[in-house]
C-alpha positions as CSV (number, residue, x, y, z in Angstrom):
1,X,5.8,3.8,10.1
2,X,8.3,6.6,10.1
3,X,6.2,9.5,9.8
4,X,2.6,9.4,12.0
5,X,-1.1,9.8,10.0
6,X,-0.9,13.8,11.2
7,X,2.3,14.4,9.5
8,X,2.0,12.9,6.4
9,X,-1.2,14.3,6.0
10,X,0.0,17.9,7.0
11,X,3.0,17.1,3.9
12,X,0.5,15.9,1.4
13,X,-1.9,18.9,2.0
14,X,1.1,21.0,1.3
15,X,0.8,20.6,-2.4
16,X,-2.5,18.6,-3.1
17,X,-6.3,19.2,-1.5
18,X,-7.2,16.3,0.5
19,X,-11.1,15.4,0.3
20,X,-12.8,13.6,2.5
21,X,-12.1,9.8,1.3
22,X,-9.0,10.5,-0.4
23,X,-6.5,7.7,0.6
24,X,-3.1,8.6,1.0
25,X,-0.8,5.4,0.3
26,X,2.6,4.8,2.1
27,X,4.1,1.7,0.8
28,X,7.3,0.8,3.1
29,X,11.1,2.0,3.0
30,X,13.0,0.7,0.1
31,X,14.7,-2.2,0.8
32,X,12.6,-3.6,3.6
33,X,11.8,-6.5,1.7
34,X,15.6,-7.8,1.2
35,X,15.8,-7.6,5.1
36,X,12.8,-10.6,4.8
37,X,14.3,-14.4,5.2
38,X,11.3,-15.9,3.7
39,X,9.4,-14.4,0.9
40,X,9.6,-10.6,0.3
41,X,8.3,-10.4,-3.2
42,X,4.8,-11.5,-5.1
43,X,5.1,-14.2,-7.0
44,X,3.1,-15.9,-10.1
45,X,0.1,-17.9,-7.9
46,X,0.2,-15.2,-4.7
47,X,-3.3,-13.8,-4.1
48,X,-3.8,-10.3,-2.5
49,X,-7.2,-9.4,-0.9
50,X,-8.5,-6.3,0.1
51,X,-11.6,-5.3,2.0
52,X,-13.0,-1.8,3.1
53,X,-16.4,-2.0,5.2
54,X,-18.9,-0.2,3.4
55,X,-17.1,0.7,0.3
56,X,-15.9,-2.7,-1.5
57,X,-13.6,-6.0,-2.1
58,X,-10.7,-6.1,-4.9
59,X,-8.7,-9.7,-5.3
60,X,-5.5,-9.8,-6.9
61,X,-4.1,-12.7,-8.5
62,X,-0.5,-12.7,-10.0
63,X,0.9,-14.2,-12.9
64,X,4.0,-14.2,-14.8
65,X,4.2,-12.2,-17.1
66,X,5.6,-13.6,-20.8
């Protein structure tokens, strides 16, 4: 990460109120992905899976789109 947790959430307080469980997403630098040799981007067929204890389970599944 380029900024640490206490930072960003000291620059996102500064013009939003942060509640306890808010999640603040990050994401990555553009252009971190073209840097990758093998495969940077989601494509039709990749799955994504997320988990948080306690609160729940999403699956993505992507597909091309028409």
């Amino acid at each position: 990460m380029i900024f640490d947790v206490a930072h960003l959430i000291w620059y996102v307080s500064q013009f939003m109120v942060l509640n306890p469980g808010d999640v603040i997403n990050t994401g990555t630098p553009a252009g971190v992905a073209l840097g990758s040799q093998d495969r940077p981007y989601l494509r039709a067929g990749d799955v994504v899976e997320l988990e948080i204890d306690h609160l729940g389970r999403q699956r993505q599944n992507f597909r091309a789109t028409p």
